[in-house]
C-alpha positions in Angstrom: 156.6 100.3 87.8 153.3 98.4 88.0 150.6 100.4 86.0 147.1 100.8 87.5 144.1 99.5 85.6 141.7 102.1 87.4 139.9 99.0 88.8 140.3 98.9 92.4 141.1 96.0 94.2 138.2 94.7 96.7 139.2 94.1 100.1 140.2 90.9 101.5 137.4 91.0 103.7 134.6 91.6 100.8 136.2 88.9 98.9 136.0 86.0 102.0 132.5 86.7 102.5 131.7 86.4 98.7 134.0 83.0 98.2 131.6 81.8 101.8 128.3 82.8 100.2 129.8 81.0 96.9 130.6 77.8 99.0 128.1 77.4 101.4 125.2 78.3 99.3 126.6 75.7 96.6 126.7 72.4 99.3 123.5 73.8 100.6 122.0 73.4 96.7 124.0 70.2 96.8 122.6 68.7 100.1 118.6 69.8 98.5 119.0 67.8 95.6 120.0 64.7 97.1 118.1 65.2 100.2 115.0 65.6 97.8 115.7 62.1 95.9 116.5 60.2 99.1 113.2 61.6 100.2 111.7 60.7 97.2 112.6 57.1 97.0 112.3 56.6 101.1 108.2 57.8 100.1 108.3 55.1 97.3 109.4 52.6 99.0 107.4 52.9 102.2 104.0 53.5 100.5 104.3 51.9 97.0 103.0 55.3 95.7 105.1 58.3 94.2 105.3 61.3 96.6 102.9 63.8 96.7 103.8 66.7 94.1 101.4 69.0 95.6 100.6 68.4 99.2 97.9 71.5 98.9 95.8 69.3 96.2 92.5 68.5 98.2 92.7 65.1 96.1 95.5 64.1 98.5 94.4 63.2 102.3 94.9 65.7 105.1 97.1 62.9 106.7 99.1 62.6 103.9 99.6 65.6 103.0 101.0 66.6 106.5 103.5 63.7 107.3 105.1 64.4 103.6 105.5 68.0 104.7 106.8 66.9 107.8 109.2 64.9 106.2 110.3 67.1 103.6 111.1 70.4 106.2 113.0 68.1 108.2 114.8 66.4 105.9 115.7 69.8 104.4 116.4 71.8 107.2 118.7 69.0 108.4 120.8 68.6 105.0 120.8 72.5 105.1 122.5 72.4 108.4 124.9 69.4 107.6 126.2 71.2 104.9 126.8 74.0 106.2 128.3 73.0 109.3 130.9 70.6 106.8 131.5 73.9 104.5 132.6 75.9 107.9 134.5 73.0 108.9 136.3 73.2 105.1 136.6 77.1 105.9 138.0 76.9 109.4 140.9 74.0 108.5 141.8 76.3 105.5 141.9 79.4 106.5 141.8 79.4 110.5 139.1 81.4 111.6 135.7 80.9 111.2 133.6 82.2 108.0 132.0 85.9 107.5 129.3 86.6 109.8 129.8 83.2 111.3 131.8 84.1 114.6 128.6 86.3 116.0 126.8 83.0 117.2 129.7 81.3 117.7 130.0 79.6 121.2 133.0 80.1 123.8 134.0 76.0 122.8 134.0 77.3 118.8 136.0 80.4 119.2 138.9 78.6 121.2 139.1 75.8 119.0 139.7 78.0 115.9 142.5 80.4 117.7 
């Protein structure tokens, strides 16, 4: 007879959604830090100067200042989305159904595709 600890096991379902979290938030982390030195170099390269560290500083032009934030929250929000479109791709050909709290926005095409 197996003996019970008095810890109860999680559900299956709990557990997905906390191994997702654990994976998607990790490539998302991933994609930031290399977006942010491609981004860095791509400034260095195209104005000889380093990037500006803090865009608010009135010592850096208005112009500036606005295409580097420009840059940055695109560059970001598009590694963000890469990443996590590969980790649900990772999610869907391993376990065959799309990841916690994913299948909500899911489109017709999506939801086919995984079944």
């Amino acid at each position: 007879m197996a003996k019970k600890t008095g810890s109860a096991e999680k559900p299956p379902k709990e557990k997905g959604k906390k191994s997702w979290m654990i994976l998607g938030t990790g490539l998302s982390v991933l994609a930031g830090i290399a977006t942010t030195k491609a981004l860095d170099a791509t400034w260095k390269a195209a104005t000889g100067r380093e990037p500006p560290n803090a865009p608010g500083s009135p010592e850096i032009g208005n112009s500036e200042a606005l295409v580097w934030a420009g840059v940055t929250g695109l560059g970001m929000g598009v590694a963000r989305m890469y990443a996590t479109r590969k980790a649900a791709n990772y999610w869907v050909k391993s376990f065959g159904v799309l990841p916690p709290g994913m299948s909500e926005g899911a489109t017709k095409k999506t939801k086919e595709k995984v079944k």
